[in-house]
N, C-alpha and C positions, 0 to 999 in steps of 0.2 A: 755732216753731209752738206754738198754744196746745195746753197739756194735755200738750206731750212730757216724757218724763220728763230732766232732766236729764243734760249728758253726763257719763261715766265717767270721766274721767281713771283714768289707770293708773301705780303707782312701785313698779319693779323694786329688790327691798329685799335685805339682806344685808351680811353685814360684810364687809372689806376681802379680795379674793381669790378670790372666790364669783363672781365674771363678771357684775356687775349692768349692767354699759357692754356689757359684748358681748351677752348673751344681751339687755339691754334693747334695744340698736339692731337685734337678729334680730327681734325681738316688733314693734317699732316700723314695719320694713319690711315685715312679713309684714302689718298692720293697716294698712299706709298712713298711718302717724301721723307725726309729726314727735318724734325724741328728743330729751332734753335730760340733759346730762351736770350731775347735780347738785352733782360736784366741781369743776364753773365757776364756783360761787356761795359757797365761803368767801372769808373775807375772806383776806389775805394774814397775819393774824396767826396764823390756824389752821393755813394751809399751813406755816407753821415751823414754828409745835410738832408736827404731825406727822410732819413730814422730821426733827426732830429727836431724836424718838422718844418726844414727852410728850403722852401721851392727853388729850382735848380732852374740858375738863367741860361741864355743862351749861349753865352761862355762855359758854363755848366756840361752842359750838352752838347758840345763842339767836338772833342775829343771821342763822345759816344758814339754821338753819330757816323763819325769818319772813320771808327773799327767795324761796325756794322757796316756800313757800304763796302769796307775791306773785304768784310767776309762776303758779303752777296757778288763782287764781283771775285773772288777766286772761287764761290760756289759756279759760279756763270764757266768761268776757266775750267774750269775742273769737271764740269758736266751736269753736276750736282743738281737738283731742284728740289729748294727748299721752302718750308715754311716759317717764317721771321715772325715774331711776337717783339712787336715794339709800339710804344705810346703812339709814335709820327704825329706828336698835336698839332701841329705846324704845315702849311703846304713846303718853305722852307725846308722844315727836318725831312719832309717826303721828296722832295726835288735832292739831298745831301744823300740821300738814299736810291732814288733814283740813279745819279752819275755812277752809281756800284753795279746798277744791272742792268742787263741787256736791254729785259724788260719787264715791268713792275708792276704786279696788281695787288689793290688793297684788298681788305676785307673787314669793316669797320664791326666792330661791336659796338652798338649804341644802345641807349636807352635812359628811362627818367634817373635823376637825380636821388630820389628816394628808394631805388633798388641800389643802384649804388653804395647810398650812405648803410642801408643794411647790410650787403653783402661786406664792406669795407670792416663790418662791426663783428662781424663773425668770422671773418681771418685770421687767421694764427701763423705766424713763423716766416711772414714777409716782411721787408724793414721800411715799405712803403707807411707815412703816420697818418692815418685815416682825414686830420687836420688839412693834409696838403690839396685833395680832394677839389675844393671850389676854387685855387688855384690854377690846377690842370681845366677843370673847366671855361676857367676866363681864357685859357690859353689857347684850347681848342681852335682849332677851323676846321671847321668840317671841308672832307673832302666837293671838289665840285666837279661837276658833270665830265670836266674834260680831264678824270684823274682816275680813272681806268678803276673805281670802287664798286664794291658791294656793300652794301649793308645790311649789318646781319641784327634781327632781335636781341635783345640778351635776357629777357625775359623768358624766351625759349627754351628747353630744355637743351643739351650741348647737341644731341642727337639730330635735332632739327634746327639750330644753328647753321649745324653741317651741313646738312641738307641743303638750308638757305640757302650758303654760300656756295656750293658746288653747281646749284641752278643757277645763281647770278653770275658764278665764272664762267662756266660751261651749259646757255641755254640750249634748250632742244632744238 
């Protein structure tokens, strides 16, 4: 329709452990959207190094990122609005991601260190190595004020997550 404003796409962000597959597919079903699991989209050379335990540089992740912005812009093309479950630890990785859509809202999963390393220890049948952990954390930037986020608990139960994030996308 002329004059609408473009659609939102949304990528539920956070380092490895933070629930971005879980809480993003709650978000996902609660909007009616379609998820997409952005650990689908590395190449198999990354999924080694990571099962391996050797943090993925930014050549690493170059190739990932630019199949994901792939998809977010033919979901944009195609009408689509989806929910992206991806790390974006980087304002960089989020601006590589950003050129993919029209327009780009986060939804960070954050929380301490110490739930993390718990929940990292009770995972099963991810090839993410709980070791790579304070990696992604020095890596991190957190998003800033002019980077269209919410931030969701992860301490939360997924339920009110949701909730979080649906209030801070869409306040009253």
């Amino acid at each position: 329709m002329a004059g609408a404003a473009p659609l939102a796409q949304i990528v539920v962000m956070g380092v490895s452990g933070a629930g971005k597959s879980t809480t993003g597919r709650a978000l996902a079903a609660k909007l009616g959207r379609e998820f997409i699991e952005g650990d689908a989209f590395h190449p198999p050379a990354n999924i080694r190094k990571i099962a391996a335990g050797i943090p993925l540089t930014d050549a690493d992740r170059a190739p990932w990122l630019a199949a994901l912005a792939a998809e977010l812009r033919r979901a944009d093309h195609e009408g689509r609005q989806i929910v992206l479950a991806c790390s974006a630890l980087k304002r960089s990785y989020r601006e590589v991601l950003r050129g993919g859509a029209g327009r780009l809202r986060l939804v960070m999963v954050h929380g301490p260190r110490a739930l993390l390393i718990q929940r990292l220890a009770t995972r099963r049948g991810h090839f993410f190595a709980p070791e790579l952990l304070d990696s992604q954390l020095a890596t991190l930037e957190l998003p800033g004020p002019d980077e269209d986020c919410v931030f969701v608990d992860l301490a939360l139960p997924v339920a009110a997550q949701v909730e979080q994030a649906v209030r801070g996308l869409w306040p009253p």
